[in-house]
N, C-alpha and C positions, 0 to 999 in steps of 0.2 A: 681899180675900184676896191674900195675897202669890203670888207665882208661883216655881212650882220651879224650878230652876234644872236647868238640861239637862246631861245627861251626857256624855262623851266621846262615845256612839253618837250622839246627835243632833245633833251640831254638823259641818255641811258647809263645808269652803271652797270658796269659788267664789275662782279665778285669772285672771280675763278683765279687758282693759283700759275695758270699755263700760261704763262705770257707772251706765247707764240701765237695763240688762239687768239687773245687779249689783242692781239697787234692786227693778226687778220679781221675781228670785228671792226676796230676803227677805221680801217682801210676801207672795208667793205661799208658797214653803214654810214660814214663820212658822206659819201656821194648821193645812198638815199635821202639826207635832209638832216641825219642825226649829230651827236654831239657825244662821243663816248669817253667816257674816264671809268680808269680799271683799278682796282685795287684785288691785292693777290692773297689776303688771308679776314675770316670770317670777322674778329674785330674790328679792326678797320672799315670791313665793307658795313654791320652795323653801323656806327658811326658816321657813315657818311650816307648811308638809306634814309637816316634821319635826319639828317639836315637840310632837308626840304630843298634842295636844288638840282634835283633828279624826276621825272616822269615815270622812270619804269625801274626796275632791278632785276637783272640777269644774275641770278646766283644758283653758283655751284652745287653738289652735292656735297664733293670730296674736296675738305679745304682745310690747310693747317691751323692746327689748334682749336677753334672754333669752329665746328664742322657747321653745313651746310641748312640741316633741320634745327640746330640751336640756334645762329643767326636768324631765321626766320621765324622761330618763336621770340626774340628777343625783339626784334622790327614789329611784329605783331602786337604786342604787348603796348607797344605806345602807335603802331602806324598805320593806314590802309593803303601805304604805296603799294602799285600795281607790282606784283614780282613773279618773274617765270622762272623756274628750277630748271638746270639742266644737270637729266638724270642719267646713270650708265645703260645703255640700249638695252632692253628685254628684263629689265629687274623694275617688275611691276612694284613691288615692294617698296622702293621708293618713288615712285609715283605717290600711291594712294595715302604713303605717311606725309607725302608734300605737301597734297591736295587737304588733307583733315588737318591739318596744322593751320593754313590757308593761303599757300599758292595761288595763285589765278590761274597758271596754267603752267607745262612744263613741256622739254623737248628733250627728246633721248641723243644722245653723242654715240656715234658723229652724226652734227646735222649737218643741211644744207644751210648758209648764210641769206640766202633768198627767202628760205624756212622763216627763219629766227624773225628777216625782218617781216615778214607778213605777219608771226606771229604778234612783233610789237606794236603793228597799225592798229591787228585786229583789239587788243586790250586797250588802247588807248583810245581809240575806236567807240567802245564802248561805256569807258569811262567819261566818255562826255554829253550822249544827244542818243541814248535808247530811245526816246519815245519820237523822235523827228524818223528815225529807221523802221519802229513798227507801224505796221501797213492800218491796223486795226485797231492804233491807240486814238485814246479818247485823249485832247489835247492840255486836258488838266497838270498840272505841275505841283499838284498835292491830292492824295490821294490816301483814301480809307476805306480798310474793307474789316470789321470785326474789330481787333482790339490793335490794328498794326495800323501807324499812319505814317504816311512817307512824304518829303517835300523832294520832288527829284531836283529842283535847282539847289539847295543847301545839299543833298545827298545825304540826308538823316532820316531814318528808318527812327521811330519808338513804339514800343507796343508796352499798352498803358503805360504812356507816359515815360517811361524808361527809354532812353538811347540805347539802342543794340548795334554795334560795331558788325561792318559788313564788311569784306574785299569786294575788288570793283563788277569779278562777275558773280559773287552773291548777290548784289544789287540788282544789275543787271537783270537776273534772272527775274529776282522777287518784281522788279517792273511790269516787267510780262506778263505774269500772273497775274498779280494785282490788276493790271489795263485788263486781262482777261478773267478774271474772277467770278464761277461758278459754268467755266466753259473751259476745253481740254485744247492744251497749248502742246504742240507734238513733239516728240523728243528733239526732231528734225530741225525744226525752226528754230526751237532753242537753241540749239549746238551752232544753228549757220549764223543769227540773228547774236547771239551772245559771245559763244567760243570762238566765232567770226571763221570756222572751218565744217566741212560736210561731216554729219555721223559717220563712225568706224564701228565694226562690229564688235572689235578688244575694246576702243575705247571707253572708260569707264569714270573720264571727267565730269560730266554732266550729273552724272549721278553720284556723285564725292560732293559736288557744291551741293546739291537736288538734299543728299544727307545734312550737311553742316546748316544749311539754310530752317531745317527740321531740330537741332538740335538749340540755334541759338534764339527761335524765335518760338519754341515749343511745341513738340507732336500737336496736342491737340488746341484746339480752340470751342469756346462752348461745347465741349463734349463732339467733336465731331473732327474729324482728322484733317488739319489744317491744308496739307500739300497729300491731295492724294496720288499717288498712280495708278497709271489704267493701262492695265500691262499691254505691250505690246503697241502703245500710241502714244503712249506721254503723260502730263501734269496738269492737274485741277487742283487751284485754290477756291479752300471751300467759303461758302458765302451763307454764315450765319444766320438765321432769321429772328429767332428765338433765345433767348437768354436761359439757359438753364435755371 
């Protein structure tokens, strides 16, 4: 029997120069369902990030010529493909420069292959059907709270009126909020609900997007701190009454 041929959602790029690595991906996630093509330096992997016949993007930190946070700013610039960094073990440094650039998430080397792929369920995951996963969402598919309105089936965030470019767990998150809006959404649920893994105590993703999410949609709103926290339990987005 012939075999199907895989869809945009199943096909991963992996962007890493180790083509030994490259080889054990497709071996491995071949069987879970996926579809992998490798490419082994930062230009190349651009160019083919954006040729829209990809779901996810594994990319490197350390890659010739084209290093790993300039390709990702350069995908960013025109893209919102979902992309996971993979970083050198215990160098939080490039993490948190991954995450502010706008990674979706990252994994330290060496990982486990099982890792990786649970990682790519989990973003893909959530890049389709947030609000069918929250227990608490009101089933609306357009939604407005203050000066932001969001259509989750187009996946278009504007606040007044301007289009504001999100990665897929920026959205994500702002969902949640928004569905919860003027009520404290726990760091917990976010992390399991969204990052599709349990809080860590080092971990510091949630609160990297939690920042960019603040910075691309603006501290405040009406005079009143748009995403606040409430240390020690999580995130209220605030819900305006009053017009200044």
């Amino acid at each position: 029997m012939q075999a199907q041929p895989h869809s945009v959602r199943d096909r991963v790029l992996v962007v890493d120069d180790d083509s030994v690595l490259c080889d054990l991906l497709a071996d491995f996630l071949g069987p879970e369902g996926f579809e992998v093509e490798a490419v082994g330096d930062g230009i190349r992997g651009v160019e083919r990030a954006l040729s829209g016949d990809h779901a996810i993007v594994v990319l490197d930190v350390m890659l010739p010529g084209l290093n790993g946070f300039d390709a990702l700013r350069r995908i960013r610039a025109s893209s919102g493909i979902p992309i996971l960094m993979l970083t050198a073990r215990g160098d939080e440094f490039d993490r948190v420069v991954g995450l502010e650039i706008g990674a979706d998430d990252y994994l330290p080397k060496p990982f486990n292959p099982r890792e990786l792929a649970a990682r790519i369920r989990a973003i893909l995951r959530r890049t389709s059907d947030t609000a069918s996963r929250w227990p608490g969402a009101a089933p609306a598919d357009r939604l407005a709270v203050g000066d932001v309105h969001m259509d989750v089936n187009a996946r278009v965030v504007r606040r007044n009126g301007e289009t504001i470019g999100l990665t897929g767990v920026e959205f994500g998150l702002l969902e949640i909020l928004l569905r919860s809006a003027g009520s404290v959404v726990s760091r917990e649920v976010l992390s399991k609900d969204v990052l599709g893994r349990r809080l860590t105590h080092y971990d510091r993703s949630l609160d990297m997007h939690i920042s960019n999410l603040r910075k691309k949609l603006g501290h405040k709103t009406g005079g009143t701190e748009r995403i606040k926290t409430i240390r020690g339990v999580g995130y209220v987005y605030a819900i305006v009454t009053e017009t200044p």
